[in-house]
LODREN-940022 format. One record per atom (N, C-alpha, C): residue in three letters; x, y, z. Coordinates in steps of 0.2 Angstrom, whole numbers, plus 5000, padded with zeros to 4 digits. Example, Ala and Ser with C-alpha at 12.3 -4.5 7.8 and 13.67 -1.06 7.14 Angstrom:
BEGIN
Ala506649725039Ala506249785039Ala506649845039Ser506449895035Ser506849955036Ser506450005039
This chain:
BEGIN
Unk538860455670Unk538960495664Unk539660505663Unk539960525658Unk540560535654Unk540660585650Unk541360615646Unk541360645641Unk541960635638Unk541460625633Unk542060625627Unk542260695623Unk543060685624Unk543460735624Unk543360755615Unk543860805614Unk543760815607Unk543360885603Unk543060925606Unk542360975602Unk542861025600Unk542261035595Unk542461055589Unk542061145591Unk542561185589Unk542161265591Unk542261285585Unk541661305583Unk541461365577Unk541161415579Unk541261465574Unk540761535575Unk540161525570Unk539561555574Unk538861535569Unk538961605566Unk538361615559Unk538661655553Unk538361725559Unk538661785555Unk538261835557Unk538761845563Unk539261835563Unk539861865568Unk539761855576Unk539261825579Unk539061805583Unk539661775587Unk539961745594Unk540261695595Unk539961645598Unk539361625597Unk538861565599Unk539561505596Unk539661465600Unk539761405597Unk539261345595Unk539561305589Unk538961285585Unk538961185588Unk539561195591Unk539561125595Unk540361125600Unk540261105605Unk540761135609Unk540961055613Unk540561015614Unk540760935620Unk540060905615Unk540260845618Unk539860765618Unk539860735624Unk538960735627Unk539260725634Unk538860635632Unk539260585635Unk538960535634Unk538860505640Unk538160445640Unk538260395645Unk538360335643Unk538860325646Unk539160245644Unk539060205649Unk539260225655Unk539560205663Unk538960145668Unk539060085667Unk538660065670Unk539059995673Unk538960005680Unk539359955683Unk539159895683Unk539659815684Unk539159775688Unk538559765691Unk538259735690Unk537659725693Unk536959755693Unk537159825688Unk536459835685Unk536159825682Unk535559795680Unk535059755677Unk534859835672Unk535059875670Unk534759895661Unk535159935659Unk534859965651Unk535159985646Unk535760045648Unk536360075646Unk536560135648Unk536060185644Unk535760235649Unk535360275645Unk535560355648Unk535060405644Unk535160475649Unk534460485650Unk534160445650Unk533260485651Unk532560475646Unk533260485638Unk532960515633Unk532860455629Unk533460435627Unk533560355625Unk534160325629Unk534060255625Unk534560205629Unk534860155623Unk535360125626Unk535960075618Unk535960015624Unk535759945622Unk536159905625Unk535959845619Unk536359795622Unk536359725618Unk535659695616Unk535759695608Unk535059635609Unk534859595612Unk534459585614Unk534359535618Unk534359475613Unk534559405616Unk534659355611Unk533959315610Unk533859275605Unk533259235603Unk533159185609Unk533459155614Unk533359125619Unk533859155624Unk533459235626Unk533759255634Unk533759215639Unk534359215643Unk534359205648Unk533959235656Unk534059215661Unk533759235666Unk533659315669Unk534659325668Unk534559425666Unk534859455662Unk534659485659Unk534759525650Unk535659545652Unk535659545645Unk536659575645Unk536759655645Unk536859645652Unk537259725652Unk537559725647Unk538259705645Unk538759725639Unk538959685635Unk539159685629Unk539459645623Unk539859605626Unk540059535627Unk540459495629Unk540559465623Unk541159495618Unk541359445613Unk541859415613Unk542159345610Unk542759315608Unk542659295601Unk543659315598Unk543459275591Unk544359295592Unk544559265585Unk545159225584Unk545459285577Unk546159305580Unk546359355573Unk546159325566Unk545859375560Unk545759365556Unk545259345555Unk544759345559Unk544159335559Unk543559395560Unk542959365561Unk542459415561Unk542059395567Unk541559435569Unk540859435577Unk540659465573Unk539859455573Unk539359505572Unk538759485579Unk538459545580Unk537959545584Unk537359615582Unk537159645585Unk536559695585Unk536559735593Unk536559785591Unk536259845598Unk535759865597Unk535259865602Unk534559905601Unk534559955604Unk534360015599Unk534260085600Unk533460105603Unk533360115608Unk532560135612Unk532560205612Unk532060235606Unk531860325608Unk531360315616Unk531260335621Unk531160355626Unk530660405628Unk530660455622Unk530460535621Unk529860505616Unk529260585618Unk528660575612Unk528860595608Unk529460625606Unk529460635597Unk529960595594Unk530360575587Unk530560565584Unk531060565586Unk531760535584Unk532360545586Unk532860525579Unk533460535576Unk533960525573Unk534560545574Unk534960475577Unk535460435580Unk536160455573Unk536660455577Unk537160455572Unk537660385575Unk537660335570Unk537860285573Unk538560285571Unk539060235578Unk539760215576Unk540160175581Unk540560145581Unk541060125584Unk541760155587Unk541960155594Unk542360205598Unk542760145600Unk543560185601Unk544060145605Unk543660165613Unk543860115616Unk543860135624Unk544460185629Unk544360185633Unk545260205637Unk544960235645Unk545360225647Unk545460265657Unk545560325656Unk545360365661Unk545560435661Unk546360435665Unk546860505664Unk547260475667Unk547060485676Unk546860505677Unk546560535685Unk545760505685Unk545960435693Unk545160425695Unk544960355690Unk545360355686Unk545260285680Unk544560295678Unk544260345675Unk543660345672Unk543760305666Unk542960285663Unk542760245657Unk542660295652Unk542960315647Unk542860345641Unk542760315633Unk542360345631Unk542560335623Unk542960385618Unk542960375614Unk543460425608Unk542860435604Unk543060515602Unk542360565600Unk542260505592Unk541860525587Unk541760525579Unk542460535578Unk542360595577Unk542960635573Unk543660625578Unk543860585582Unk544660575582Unk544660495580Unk545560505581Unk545560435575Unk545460365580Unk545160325578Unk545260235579Unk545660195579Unk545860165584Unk546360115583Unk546360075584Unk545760045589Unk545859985590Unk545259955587Unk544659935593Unk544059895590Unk543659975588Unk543660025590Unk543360075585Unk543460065579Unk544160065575Unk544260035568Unk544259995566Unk543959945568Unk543759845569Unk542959845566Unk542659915568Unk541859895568Unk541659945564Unk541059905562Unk540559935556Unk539859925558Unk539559985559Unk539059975561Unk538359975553Unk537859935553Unk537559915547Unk537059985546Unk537260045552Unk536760105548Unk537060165552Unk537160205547Unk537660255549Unk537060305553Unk536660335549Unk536260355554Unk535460295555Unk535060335560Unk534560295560Unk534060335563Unk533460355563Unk532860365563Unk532360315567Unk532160345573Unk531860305576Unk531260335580Unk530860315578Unk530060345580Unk529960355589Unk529460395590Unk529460415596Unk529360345600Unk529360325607Unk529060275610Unk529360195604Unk529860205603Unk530060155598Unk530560135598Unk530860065598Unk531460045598Unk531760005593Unk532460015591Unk532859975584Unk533359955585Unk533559885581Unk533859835582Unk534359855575Unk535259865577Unk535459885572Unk536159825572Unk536159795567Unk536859755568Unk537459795566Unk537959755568Unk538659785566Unk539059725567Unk539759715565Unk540159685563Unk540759715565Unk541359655567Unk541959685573Unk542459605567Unk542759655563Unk543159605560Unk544059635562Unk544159575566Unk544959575572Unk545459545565Unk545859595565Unk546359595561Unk547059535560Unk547359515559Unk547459445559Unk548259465562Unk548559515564Unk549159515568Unk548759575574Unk548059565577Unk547759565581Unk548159535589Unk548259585593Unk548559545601Unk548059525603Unk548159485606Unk547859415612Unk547559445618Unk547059435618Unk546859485624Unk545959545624Unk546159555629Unk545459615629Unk545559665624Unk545159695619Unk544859725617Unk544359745619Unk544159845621Unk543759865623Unk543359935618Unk542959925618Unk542459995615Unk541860015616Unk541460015613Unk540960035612Unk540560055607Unk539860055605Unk539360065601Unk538760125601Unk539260175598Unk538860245601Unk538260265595Unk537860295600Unk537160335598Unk537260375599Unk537360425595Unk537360515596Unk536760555593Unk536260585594Unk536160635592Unk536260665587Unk535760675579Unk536060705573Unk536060775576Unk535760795580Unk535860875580Unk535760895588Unk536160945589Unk536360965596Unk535460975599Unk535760935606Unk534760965608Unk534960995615Unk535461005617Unk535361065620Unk535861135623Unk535961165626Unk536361225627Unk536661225634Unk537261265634Unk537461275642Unk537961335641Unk537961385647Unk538661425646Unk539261395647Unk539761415643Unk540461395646Unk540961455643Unk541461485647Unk541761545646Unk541461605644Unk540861625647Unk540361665642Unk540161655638Unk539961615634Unk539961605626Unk539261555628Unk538761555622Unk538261485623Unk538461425618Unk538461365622Unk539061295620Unk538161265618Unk538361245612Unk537861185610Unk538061125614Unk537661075615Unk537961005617Unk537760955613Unk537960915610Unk537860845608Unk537860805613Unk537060745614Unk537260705618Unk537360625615Unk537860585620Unk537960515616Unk537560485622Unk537360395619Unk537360355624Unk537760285620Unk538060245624Unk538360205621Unk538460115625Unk538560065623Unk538460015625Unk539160005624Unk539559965630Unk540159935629Unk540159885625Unk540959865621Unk540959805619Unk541659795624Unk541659715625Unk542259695628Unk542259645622Unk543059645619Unk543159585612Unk543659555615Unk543759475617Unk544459455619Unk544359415613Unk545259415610Unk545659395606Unk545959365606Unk545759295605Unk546159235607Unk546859225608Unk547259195611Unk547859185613Unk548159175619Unk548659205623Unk548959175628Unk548559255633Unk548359245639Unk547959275643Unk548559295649Unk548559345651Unk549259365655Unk548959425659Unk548659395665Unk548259475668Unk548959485672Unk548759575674Unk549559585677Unk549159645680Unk549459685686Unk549059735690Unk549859775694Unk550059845693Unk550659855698Unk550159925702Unk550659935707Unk550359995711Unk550960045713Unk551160115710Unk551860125711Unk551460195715Unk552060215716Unk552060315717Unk551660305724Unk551760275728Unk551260285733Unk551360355737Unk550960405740Unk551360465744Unk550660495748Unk550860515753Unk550560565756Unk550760645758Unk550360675757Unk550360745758Unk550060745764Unk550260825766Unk549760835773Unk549860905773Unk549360925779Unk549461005779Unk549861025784Unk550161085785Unk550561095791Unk550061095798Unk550461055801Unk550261045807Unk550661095815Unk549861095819Unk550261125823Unk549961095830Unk550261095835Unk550161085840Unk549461115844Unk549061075848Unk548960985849Unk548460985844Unk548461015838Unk547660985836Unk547960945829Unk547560875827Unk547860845822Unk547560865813Unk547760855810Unk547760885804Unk547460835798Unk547360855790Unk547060835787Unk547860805780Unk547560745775Unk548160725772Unk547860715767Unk548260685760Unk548160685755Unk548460635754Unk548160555750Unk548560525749Unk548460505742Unk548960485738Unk548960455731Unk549360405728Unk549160375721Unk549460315721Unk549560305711Unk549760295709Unk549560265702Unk549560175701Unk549060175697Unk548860095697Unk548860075691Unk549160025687Unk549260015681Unk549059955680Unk548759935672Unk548459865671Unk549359845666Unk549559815669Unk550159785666Unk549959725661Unk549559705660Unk549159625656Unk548759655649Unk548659575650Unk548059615643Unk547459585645Unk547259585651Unk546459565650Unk546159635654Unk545559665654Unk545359715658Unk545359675663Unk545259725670Unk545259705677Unk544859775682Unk544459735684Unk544059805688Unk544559765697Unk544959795699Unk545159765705Unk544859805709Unk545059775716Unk544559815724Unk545259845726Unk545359915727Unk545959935729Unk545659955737Unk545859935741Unk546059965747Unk546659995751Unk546460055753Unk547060115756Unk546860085763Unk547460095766Unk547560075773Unk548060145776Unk547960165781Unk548460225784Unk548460225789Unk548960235791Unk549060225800Unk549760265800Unk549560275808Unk550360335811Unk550660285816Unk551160345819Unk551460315825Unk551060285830Unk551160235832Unk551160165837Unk550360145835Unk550460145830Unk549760095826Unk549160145826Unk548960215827Unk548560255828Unk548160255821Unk547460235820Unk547060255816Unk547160315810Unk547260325805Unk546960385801Unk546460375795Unk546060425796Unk545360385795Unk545260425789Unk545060375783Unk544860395777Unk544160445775Unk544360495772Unk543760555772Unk543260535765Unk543760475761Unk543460485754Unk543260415752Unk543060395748Unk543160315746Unk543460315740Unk543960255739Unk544260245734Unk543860225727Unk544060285721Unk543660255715Unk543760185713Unk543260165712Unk542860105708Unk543260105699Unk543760075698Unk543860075688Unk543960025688Unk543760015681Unk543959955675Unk544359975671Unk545159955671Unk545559955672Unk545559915663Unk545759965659Unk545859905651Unk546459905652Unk546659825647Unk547459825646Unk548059875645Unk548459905648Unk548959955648Unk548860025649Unk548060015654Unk547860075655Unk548560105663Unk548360155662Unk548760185670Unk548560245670Unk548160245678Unk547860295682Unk548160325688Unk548060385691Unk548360405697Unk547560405701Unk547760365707Unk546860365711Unk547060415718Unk546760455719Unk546960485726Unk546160495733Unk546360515736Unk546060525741Unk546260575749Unk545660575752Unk545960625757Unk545760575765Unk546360595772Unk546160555774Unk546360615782Unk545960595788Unk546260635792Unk546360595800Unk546760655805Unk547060605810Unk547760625812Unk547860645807Unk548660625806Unk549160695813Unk549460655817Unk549560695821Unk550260745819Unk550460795822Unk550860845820Unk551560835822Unk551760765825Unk552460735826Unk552160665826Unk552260625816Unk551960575818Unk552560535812Unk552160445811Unk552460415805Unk552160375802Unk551760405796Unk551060405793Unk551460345789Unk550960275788Unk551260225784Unk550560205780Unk550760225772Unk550260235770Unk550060165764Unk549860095764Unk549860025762Unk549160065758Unk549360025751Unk548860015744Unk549159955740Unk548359925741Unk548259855738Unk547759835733Unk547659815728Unk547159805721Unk547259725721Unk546759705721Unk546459645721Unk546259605716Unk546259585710Unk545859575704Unk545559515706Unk545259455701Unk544959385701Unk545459355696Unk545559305698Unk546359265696Unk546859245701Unk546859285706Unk547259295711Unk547859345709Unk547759395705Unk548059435704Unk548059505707Unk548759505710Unk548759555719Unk549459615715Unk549259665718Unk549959715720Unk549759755723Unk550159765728Unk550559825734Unk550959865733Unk551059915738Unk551359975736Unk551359995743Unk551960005747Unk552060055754Unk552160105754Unk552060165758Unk552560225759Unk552360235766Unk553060285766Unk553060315775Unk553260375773Unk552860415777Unk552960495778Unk553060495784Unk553760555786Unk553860575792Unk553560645793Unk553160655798Unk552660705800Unk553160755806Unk553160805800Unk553560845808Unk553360925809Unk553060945814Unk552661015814Unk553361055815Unk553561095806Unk554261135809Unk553861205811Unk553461225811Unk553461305815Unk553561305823Unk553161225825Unk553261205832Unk553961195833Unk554261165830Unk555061155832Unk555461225830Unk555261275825Unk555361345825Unk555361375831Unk554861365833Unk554461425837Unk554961375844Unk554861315844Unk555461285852Unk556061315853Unk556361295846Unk557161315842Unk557361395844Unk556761455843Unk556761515846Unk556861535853Unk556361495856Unk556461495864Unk556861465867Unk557261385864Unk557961385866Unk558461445866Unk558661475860Unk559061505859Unk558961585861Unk558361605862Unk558061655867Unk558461635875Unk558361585879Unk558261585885Unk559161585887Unk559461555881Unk560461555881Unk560761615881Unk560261635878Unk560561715878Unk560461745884Unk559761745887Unk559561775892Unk560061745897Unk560261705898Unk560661665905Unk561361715904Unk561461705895Unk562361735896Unk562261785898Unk561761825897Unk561761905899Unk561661915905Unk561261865909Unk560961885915Unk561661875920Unk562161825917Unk562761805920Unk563461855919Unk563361885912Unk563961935911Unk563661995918Unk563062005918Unk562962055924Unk563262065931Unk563061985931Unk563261975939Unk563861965938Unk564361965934Unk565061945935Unk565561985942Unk565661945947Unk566161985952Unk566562025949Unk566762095955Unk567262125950Unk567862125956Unk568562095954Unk568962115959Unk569062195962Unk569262175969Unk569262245973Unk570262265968Unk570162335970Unk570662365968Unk571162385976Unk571962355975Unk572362345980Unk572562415982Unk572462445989Unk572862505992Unk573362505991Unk573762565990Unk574562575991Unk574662565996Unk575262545998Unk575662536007Unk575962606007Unk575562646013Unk575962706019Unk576662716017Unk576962756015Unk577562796015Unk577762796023Unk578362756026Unk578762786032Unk578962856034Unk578862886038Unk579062946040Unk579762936041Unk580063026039Unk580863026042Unk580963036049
C-alpha cells in the first residue's frame, strides 16, 4: 500500500468540521515476482491480458516507442465486491519518496508532467457491475523532444465517492481509495543506467562502560541515469579489529526511477563504547552497474573518560595535599650562652 499525497480539506455544510475528503490511500506497490493484479480486497487494475498470453500474466505495462509517437494498450478494472462500483479513471507521474525510496503516484488534482500528461485514458469514469471485470484503453502519446529513457506512472482507478472514514486530528477524515497499475514507457534513444551512494554516517547512543550499545546508520542513493533500477543495496558494519555489528533492520527494497534520490537508513547493534565503526554501502543493479560509499566513525565513551579525567585530577590533588602536610619543618637554631664576667 501507498498514499498519494495531496487531499483536499473541506468543511461539510451545517458548520460541522467533518472533513469531506482528506488522503487517497492507493495500492500500487507490487514487487517482482508476484503473479496478480495490484488490488486492495475490493477491486484490482492490471494489464490486459494479451490475445495470445504467455505462460505468466503481466504484472506491469512494459512500453517502448519512439518520440513523437504513440502506444496504446488496455487496463482491466475487476469489481471484487457484490455491489456495483464507479471508478474514476486517469493517468499519474510516478516518483520515490524522499525517505525509504517508496513507489508513489501524483494525486488527480496535482499537476502532470511526465507520462501522467502523455496519457489519456478512453473513459474518464467507469461503472462496473458487481463480480465484473472491464477492459479500458488508453493511449501514451511521447512528445517528440521526449528524453531517451524510462518513463514511469501509472493507470489509476479511484473510487467516485469516498467509501470509507477514519480519525485524524479529531476531526472524521473521509478516505478515497485508489488502485493503480504501473506503466514503465522507455523512450528510445541512448540508455545510460547510472547508480551513486553518498552521505554514508553512523550515529550511535552514548555508550558506557562494559556494555555495548545500539547505532543508526544512513545513506542516500541516487539513480543518476535514465533507466529505472531496483538495485540489492547491502550495509556492511564492523568495529575495531574486525568485530561483527550486527544489523537490527533490513535494508529497504526500491525502485529507484530516473533522477530519483532517497535517504535509506537503518539500525544496527554491537557497537562497542571505545570502538571504530566502518560502515560500507553498496547498490548493485543488472548491467553491472555498482556504487559504494565508506565511513568511519570513531566511537568514544566521553562520560567514561569524564568521569577517568575526574579521578585523575581528584587523585593530584590528593597527593599534592597529602605532600604539603608532611612537609619537614626545619628546627629553629638556639642562641649561644652569654660568657660570664
Amino acid at each position: 500500500m501507498g498514499v498519494l499525497p495531496g487531499p483536499h480539506l473541506n468543511h461539510a455544510e451545517g458548520g460541522s468540521m467533518r472533513t469531506k475528503l482528506a488522503l487517497v490511500v492507493l495500492a500500487a506497490v507490487m514487487w517482482p515476482g508476484a503473479a496478480h493484479a495490484a488490488d486492495n480486497g475490493e477491486w484490482s487494475v492490471s494489464p490486459t491480458p494479451p490475445a495470445n498470453p504467455g505462460p505468466a500474466p503481466r504484472q506491469y505495462f512494459f512500453l517502448e516507442s519512439a518520440p513523437g509517437t504513440s502506444v496504446q494498450d488496455s487496463v482491466r478494472v475487476a469489481n471484487l465486491a457484490e455491489q456495483p462500483r464507479v471508478f474514476r479513471m486517469y493517468g499519474a507521474d510516478a516518483y520515490n519518496t524522499p525517505r525509504d525510496g517508496g513507489f508513489g503516484l501524483r494525486t488527480q488534482d496535482q499537476r502532470q508532467t511526465d507520462l501522467g500528461a502523455w496519457t489519456q485514458v478512453g473513459a474518464i469514469t467507469v461503472n462496473v457491475p458487481a463480480k465484473t471485470q472491464v477492459d479500458i484503453p488508453f493511449v501514451i502519446t511521447v512528445p517528440a523532444n521526449a528524453s531517451p529513457g524510462d518513463h514511469v506512472g501509472g493507470i489509476v482507478a479511484m473510487e467516485e465517492q469516498p467509501g470509507a472514514t477514519a480519525k485524524q486530528g479529531g476531526v472524521d477524515v473521509t478516505v478515497r481509495r485508489a488502485v493503480a497499475a504501473r506503466v514503465y514507457l522507455r523512450v528510445s534513444g541512448p540508455a545510460v543506467p547510472g547508480l551513486s551512494v553518498t552521505a554514508v554516517r553512523l550515529r550511535h547512543a552514548t555508550p558506557w562502560l562494559p556494555s555495548t550499545v545500539d547505532g543508526d546508520w544512513a545513506c542516500v542513493v541516487t539513480n543518476t541515469g535514465n533507466l529505472h533500477l531496483p538495485p540489492a543495496i547491502t550495509v556492511t558494519v564492523t568495529g575495531l579489529f574486525g568485530h561483527a555489528v550486527r544489523p537490527r533492520s533490513t535494508v529497504p527494497q526500491v525502485d529507484l526511477l530516473p533522477g530519483a534520490r532517497t535517504e535509506l537508513s537503518g539500525t544496527v547493534d554491537g557497537v562497542w563504547p571505545f570502538d571504530i565503526v566502518t560502515t560500507r554501502v553498496t547498490a548493485v543493479a543488472d548491467g553491472g552497474v555498482t556504487a559504494t560509499a565508506t565511513d568511519r566513525t570513531f566511537v568514544v565513551s566521553w562520560p567514561v573518560v569524564g568521569l577517568l579525567l575526574a579521578g585523575v585530577i581528584s587523585l593530584i590533588w590528593y597527593r599534592r595535599r597529602r605532600a604539603k602536610a608532611f612537609k619537614a619543618v626545619p628546627r629553629r637554631r638556639l642562641s649561644e650562652p652569654v660568657a660570664a664576667g
